[in-house]
C-alpha positions in Angstrom: 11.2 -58.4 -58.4 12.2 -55.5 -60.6 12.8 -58.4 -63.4 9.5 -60.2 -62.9 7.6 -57.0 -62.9 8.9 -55.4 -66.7 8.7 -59.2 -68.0 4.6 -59.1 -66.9 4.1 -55.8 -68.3 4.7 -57.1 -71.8 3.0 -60.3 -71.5 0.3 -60.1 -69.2 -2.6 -57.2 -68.7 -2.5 -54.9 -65.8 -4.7 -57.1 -63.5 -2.8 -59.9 -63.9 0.6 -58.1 -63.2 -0.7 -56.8 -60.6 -1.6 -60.1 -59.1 1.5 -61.7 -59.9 3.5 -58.6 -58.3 1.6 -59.6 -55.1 2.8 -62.7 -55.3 6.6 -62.2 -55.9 6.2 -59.9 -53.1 4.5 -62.2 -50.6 7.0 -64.6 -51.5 10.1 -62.3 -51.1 8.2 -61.5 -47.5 8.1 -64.9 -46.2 12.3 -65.4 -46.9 12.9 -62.1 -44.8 14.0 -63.4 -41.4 11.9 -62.0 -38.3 12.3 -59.1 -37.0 11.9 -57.9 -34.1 9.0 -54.4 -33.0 10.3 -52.0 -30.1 6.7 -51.3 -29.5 7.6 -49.3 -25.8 8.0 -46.4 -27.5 5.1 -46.5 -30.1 2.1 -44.3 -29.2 -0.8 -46.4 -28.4 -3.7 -46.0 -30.7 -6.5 -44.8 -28.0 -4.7 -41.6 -27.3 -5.9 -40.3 -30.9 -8.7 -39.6 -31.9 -7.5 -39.0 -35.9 -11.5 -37.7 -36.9 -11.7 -35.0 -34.4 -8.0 -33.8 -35.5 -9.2 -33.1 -38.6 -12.6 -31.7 -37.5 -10.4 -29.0 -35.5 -11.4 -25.5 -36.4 -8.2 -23.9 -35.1 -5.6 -26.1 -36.9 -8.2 -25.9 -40.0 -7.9 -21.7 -39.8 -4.0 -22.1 -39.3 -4.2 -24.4 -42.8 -5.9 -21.4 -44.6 -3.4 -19.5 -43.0 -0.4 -21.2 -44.4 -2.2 -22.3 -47.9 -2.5 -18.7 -48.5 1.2 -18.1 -47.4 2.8 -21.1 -48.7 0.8 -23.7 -50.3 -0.3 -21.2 -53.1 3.4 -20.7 -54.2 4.6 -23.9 -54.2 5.3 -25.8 -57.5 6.3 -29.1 -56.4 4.2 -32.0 -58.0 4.4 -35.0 -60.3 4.4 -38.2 -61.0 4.7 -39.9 -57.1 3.7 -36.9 -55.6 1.7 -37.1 -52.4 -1.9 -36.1 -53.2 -2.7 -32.4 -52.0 -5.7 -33.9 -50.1 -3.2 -35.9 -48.2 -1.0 -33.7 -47.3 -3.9 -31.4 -45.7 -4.0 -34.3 -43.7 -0.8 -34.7 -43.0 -0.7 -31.0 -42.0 -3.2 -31.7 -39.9 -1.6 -34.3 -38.0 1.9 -32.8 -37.0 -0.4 -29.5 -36.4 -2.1 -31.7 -33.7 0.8 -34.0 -32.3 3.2 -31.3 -33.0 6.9 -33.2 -33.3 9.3 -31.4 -32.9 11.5 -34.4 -34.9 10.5 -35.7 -37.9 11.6 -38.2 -40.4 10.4 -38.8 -43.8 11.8 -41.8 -45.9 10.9 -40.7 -49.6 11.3 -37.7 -50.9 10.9 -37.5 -54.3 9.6 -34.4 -55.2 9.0 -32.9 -51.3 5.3 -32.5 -52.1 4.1 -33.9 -48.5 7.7 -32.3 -47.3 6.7 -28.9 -47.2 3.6 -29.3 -45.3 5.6 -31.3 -42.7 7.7 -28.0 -42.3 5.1 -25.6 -42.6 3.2 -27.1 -39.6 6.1 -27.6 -37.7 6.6 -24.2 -37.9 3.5 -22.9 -37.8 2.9 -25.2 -34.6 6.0 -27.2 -33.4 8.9 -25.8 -31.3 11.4 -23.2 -32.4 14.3 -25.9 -33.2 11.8 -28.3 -34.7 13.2 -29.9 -38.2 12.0 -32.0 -40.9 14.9 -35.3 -42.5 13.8 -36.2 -45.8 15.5 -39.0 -46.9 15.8 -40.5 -50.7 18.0 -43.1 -51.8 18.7 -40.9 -55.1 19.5 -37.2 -54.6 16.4 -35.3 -55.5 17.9 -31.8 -56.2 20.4 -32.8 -58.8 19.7 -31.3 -62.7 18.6 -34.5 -63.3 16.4 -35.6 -60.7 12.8 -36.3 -60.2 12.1 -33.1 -60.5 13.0 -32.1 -63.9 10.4 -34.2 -65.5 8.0 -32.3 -64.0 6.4 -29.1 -64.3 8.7 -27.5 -61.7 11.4 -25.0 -61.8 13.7 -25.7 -59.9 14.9 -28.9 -57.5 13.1 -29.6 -54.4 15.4 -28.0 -51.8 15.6 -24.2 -54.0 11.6 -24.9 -53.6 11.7 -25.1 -50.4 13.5 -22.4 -49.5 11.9 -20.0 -51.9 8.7 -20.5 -49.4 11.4 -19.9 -46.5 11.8 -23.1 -45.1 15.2 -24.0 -46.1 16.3 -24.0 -42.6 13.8 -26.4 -41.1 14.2 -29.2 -43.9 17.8 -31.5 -44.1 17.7 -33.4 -47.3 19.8 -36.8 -46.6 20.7 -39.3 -49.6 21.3 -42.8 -48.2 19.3 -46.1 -48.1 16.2 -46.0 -45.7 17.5 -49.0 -44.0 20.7 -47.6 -43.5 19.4 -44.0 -42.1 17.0 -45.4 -39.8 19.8 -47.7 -38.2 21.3 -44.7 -37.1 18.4 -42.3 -36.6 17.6 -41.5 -32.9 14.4 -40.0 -30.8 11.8 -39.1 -33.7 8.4 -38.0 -32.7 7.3 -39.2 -36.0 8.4 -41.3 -39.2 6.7 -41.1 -42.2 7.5 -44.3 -44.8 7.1 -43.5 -48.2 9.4 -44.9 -49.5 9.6 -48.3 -50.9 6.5 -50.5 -51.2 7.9 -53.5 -51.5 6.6 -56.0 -49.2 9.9 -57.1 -47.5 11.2 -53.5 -47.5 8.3 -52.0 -45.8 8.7 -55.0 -43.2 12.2 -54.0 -42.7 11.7 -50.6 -42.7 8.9 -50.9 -39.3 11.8 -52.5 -37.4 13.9 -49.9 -37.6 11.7 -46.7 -37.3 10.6 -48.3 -34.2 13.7 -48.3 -32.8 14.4 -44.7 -33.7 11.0 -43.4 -32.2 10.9 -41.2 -29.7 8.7 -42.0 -26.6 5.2 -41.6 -27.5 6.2 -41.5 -31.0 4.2 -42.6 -34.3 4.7 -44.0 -37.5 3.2 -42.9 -40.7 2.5 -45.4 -43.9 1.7 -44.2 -47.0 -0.4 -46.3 -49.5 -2.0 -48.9 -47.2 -5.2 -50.6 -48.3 -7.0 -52.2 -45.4 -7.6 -55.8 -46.2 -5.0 -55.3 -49.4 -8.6 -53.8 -51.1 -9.0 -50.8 -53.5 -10.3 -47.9 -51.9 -12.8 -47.4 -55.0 -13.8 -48.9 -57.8 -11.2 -49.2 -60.9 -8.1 -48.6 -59.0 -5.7 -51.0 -57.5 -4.1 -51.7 -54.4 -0.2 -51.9 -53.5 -0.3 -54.5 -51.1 3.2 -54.0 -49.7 2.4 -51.8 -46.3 -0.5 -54.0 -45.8 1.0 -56.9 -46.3 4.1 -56.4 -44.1 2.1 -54.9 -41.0 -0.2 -58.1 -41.6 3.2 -60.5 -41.3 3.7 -58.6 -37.6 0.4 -58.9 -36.4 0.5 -62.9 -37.5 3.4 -63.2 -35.5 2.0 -61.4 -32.0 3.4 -58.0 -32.5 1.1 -55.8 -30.3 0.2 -53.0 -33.3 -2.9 -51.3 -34.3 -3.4 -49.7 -37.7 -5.5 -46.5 -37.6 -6.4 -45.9 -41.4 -7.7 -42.5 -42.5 -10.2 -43.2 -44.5 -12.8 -40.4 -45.8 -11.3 -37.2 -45.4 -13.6 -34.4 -45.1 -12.2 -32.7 -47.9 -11.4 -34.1 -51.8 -7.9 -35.8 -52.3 -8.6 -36.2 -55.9 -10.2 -33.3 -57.1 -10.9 -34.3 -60.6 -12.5 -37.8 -59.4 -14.2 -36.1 -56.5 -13.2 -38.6 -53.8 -12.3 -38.1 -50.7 -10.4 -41.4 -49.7 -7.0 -41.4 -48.3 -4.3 -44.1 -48.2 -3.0 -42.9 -45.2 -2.7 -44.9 -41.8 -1.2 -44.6 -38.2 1.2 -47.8 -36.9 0.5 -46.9 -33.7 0.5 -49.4 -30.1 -2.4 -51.6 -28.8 
């Protein structure tokens, strides 16, 4: 797929690479045997209500609280970074669930990382802890990092706003690390896109979840649409959870939608790419 897509790029314009990248990827999606949802343990979508979480005054003063403390300090973005809109939301949502385990599968540049640990400490258990897992390590000279504006790798970021000891970096294929991975109260995939991956990658994190537990996707566009006018859409999470719910699997998707605060600031939009796999 990695092939197809730089051979596009020089021939063909963006619209039509995207297009074809769709394709390759719907077709790589339908040669992925089935796989099988341990739903049991997934949350079921009527137990959250995702608007009034973020309408919540307390967890909203305890985010003014810990922007002030933490946020203000921090120096990780970038290219791939989770927007700063998002991870207000993010904060949000651990703030109201409050998982004590969490697993993220893309780390990059621990933007959305260290709001994970903030409100886990700010309103998780004691011993709660934050995985972040990449397939590259991160924190090397020559990471992700270093062609960015920040200083220093992501885990000397993170403990220079004292978290150190709530975040475990872990380099190792998401497939592989989710095999293994045991009892999480939440799993957020941001990882891979790919259509097949992100397939893959459901299976498992079921399996690792924790009773009650939810899953987070990153970058899914309801209907594989744009969420405004002159972007695009990566259809890979969307596709993938469509592929389950084709074939029975008893899921809901809860997208975020309209945040009530900007995720872009310099576009003034609110809209968020966000969305809970939760239970039916």
């Amino acid at each position: 797929m990695q092939i197809a897509r730089a051979i596009a790029k020089r021939v063909l314009s963006p619209s039509l690479t995207h297009h074809l990248a769709d394709a390759v990827g719907t077709a790589m999606l339908s040669q992925v045997p089935r796989q099988q949802l341990h739903t049991s343990a997934l949350r079921k979508a009527d137990t959250i209500d995702i608007s009034a979480v973020f309408r919540d005054e307390q967890i909203g003063r305890a985010w003014d609280e810990d922007f002030a403390r933490v946020f203000s300090h921090w120096k990780g973005s970038g290219p791939g970074s989770v927007n700063r809109g998002d991870c207000r939301a993010i904060y949000y949502l651990v703030a109201a669930l409050k998982p004590n385990n969490v697993i993220e599968i893309g780390t990059n540049l621990a933007g959305s990382s260290v709001f994970i640990a903030a409100a886990q400490r700010s309103h998780c258990g004691p011993y709660s802890k934050l995985t972040t897992v990449d397939i590259i390590d991160v924190n090397t000279p020559s990471g992700p990092w270093a062609r960015t504006k920040m200083e220093k790798p992501p885990a000397a970021c993170i403990g220079d706003v004292g978290l150190a000891d709530r975040v475990e970096f872990v380099v190792q294929p998401a497939l592989d690390f989710l095999a293994s991975a045991k009892e999480a109260d939440l799993i957020f995939l941001d990882g891979s896109h790919a259509h097949n991956d992100v397939y893959r990658e459901l299976s498992r994190a079921t399996k690792a979840l924790a009773k009650d537990g939810v899953i987070l996707l990153h970058d899914y566009y309801p209907a594989g649409r744009p969420l405004f006018e002159g972007s695009r859409a990566l259809k890979g999470p969307y596709r993938a959870v469509e592929r389950y719910r084709s074939e029975g699997a008893p899921v809901r998707v809860m997208p975020f939608g309209e945040l009530p605060w900007p995720t872009r600031k310099h576009e003034n939009r609110n809209f968020s790419s966000l969305a809970l796999f939760l239970a039916e």
